[in-house]
C-alpha positions in Angstrom: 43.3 -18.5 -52.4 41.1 -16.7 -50.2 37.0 -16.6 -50.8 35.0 -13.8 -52.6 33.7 -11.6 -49.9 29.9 -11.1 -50.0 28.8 -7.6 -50.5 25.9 -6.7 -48.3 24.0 -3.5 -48.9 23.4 -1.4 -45.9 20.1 -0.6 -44.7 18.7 3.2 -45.3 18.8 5.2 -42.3 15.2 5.7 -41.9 14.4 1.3 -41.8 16.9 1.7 -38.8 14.9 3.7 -37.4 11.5 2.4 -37.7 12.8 -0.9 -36.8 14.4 0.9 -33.3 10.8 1.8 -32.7 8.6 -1.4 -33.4 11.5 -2.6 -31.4 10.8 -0.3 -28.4 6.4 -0.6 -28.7 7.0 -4.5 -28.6 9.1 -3.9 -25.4 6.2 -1.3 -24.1 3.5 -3.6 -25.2 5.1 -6.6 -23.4 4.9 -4.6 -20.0 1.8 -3.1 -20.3 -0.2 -6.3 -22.1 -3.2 -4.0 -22.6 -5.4 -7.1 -23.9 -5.0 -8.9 -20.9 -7.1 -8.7 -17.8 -6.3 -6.3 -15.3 -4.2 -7.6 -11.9 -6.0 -8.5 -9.0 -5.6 -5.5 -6.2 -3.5 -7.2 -3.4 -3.6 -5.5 -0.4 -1.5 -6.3 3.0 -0.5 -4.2 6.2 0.9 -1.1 4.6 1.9 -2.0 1.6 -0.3 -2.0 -1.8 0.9 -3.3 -5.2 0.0 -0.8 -8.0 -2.9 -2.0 -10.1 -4.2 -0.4 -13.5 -8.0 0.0 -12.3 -7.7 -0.7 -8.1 -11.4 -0.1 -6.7 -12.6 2.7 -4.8 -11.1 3.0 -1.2 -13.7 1.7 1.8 -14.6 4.3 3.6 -16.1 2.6 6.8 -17.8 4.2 10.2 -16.1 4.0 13.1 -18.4 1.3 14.5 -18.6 -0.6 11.3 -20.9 -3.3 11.4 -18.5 -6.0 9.4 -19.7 -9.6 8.0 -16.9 -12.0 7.8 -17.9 -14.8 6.1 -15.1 -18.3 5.9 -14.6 -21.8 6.9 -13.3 -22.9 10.3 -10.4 -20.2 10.3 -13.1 -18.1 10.5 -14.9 -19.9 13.1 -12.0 -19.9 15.2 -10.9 -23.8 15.2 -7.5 -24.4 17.2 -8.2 -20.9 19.1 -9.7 -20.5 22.9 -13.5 -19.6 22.5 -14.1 -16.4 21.3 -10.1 -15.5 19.9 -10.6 -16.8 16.8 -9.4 -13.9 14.3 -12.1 -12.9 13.3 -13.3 -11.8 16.7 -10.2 -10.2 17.5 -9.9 -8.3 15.0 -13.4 -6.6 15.7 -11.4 -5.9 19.1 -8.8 -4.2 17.7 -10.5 -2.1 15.1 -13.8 -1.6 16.8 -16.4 -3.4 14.0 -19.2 -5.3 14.9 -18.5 -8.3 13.4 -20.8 -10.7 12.1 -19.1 -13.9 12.4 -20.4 -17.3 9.6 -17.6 -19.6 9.4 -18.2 -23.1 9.0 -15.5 -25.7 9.5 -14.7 -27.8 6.1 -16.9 -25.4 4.0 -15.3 -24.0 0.8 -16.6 -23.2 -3.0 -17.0 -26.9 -4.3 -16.1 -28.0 -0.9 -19.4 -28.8 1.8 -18.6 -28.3 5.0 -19.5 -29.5 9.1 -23.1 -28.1 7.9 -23.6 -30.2 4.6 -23.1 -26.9 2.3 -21.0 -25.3 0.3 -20.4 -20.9 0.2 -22.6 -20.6 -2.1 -25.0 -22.7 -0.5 -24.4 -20.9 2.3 -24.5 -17.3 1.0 -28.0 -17.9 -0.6 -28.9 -18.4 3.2 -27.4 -15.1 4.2 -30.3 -12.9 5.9 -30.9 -10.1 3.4 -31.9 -7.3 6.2 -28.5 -8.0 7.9 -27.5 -4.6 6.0 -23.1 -5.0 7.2 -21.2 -1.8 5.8 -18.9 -4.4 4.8 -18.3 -7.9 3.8 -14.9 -9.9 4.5 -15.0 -13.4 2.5 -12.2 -15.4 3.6 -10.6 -19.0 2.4 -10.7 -21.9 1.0 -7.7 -24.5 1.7 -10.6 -26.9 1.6 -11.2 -27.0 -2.4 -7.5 -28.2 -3.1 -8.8 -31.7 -3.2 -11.6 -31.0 -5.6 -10.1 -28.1 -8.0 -10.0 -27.2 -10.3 -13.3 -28.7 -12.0 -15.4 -26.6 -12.0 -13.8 -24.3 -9.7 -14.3 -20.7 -10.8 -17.8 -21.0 -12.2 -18.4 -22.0 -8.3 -16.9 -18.9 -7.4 -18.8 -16.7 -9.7 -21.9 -18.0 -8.8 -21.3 -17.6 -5.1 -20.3 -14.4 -5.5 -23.3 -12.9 -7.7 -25.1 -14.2 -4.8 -23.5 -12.5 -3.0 -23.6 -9.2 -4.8 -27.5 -9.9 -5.1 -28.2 -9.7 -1.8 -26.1 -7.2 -0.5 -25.9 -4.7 -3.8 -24.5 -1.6 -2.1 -22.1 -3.2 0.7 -18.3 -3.3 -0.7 -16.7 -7.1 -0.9 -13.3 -7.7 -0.2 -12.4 -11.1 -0.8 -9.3 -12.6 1.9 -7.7 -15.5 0.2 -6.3 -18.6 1.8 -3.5 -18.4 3.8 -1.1 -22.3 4.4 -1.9 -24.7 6.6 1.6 -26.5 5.7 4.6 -25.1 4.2 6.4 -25.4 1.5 2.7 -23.9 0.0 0.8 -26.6 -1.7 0.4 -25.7 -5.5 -3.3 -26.4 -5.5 -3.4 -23.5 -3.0 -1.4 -21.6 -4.6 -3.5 -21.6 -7.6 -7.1 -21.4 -6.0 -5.2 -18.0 -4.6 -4.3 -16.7 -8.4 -8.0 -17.7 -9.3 -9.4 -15.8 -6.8 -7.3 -12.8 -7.0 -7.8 -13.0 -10.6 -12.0 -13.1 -10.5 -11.7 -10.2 -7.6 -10.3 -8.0 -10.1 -12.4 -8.3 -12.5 -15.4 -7.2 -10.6 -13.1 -4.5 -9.0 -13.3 -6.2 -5.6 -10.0 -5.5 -3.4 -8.5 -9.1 -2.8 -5.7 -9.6 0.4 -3.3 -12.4 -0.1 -1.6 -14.1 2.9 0.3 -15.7 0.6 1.5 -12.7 -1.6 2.4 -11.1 1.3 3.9 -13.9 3.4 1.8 -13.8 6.5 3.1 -17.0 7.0 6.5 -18.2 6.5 9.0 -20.7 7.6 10.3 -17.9 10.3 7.1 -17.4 12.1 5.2 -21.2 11.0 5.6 -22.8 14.9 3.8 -19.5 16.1 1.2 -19.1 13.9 0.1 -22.7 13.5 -0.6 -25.3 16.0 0.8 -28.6 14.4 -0.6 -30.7 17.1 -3.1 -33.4 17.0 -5.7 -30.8 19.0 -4.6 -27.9 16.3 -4.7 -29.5 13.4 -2.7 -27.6 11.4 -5.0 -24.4 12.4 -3.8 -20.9 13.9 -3.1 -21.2 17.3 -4.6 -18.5 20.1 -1.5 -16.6 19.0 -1.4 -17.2 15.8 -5.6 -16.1 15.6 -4.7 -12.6 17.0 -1.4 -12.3 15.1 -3.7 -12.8 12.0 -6.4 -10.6 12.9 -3.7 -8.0 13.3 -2.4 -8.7 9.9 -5.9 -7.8 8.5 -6.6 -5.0 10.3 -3.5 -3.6 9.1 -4.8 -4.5 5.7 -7.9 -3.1 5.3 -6.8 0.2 6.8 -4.2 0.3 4.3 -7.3 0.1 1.6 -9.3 2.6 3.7 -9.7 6.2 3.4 
């Protein structure tokens, strides 16, 4: 003897349809997660990911005078004197740069010196007047983060923005010293990009962009004991090309 079936009134037309369209907002809603903070503006070589408010394009003279502010990749450690990146890449765009890099240095991090960036930044010389600042790094914090991490950050950075109210930021996050990428770098790189955005700073990630992969590791980074597991001569230049390519791409 086969079972009663169960009758089962169908739906009016017009629940259908409202139900196809709180269907479709919760899709929309999903992409565009309008209560979340906006992205962080990644910018490398050519190529810029879309953003919902990117900052203004730097518009810089010709002889721009260019503060570029780090720890000892910025200094040039593992490089012949003078090649360090940040020297080259003066060369090849034709800045002034104002080189402050400080081996071991980082937010939470003190470096060679005994201080920290923000330590460091309060020391900044206030009549220095760059038409742009470059803040690069730091692989040094991975030990330390994240306690305390981003408040560091923020109160380096209003320093920062104290002193120099008028001269446009762009933050250069930390590129790997050792591959496969540590996760505590990986996530001092999603803070950063993260706290860039929202002051509406452009932020350039070697690591969203893959400056440094498993193809091109031996010529970037010197592994031995003299390196260190810093950019090599070569590797120095190739990086200072990598950022000149990205800051003209964010350049009018």
């Amino acid at each position: 003897m086969r079972a009663p079936e169960r009758l089962v009134s169908r739906p009016p037309a017009w629940a259908i349809a409202a139900l196809a369209m709180l269907v479709a907002l919760i899709a929309v809603l999903a992409i565009w997660r309008p209560w979340s903070p906006p992205a962080a503006t990644i910018a490398a070589g050519s190529e810029e990911l879309a953003v919902a408010t990117p900052p203004e394009p730097l518009a810089l003279p010709q002889d721009a005078a260019v503060l570029i502010f780090g720890d000892s990749w910025t200094w040039g450690e593992a490089a012949a004197p003078g090649e360090g990146y940040a020297y080259v890449v003066g060369e090849l765009t034709g800045w002034r740069t104002i080189v402050d890099g400080i081996r071991g240095s980082g937010y939470l991090r003190p470096g060679s010196n005994g201080a920290t960036f923000g330590t460091r930044i309060a020391q900044l010389d206030r009549w220095l007047d760059p038409d742009l600042i470059i803040v690069q790094g730091s692989i040094n914090d991975r030990a330390r983060y994240p306690d305390g991490y981003r408040e560091a950050v923020d109160a380096a950075w209003n320093r920062l923005a104290e002193i120099y109210p008028d001269v446009p930021i762009v933050i250069l996050g930390p590129a790997p010293h050792i591959l496969p990428v540590e996760e505590a770098t990986r996530l001092i790189d999603a803070d950063l990009a993260d706290l860039a955005a929202q002051r509406g700073w452009w932020y350039i990630s070697p690591l969203a962009e893959n400056w440094i992969t498993d193809a091109d590791y031996l010529r970037v980074i010197d592994t031995s004991e003299v390196g260190n597991n810093h950019p090599s001569t070569a590797g120095h230049r190739y990086l200072a090309e990598r950022l000149a390519a990205a800051v003209a791409a964010i350049s009018r």
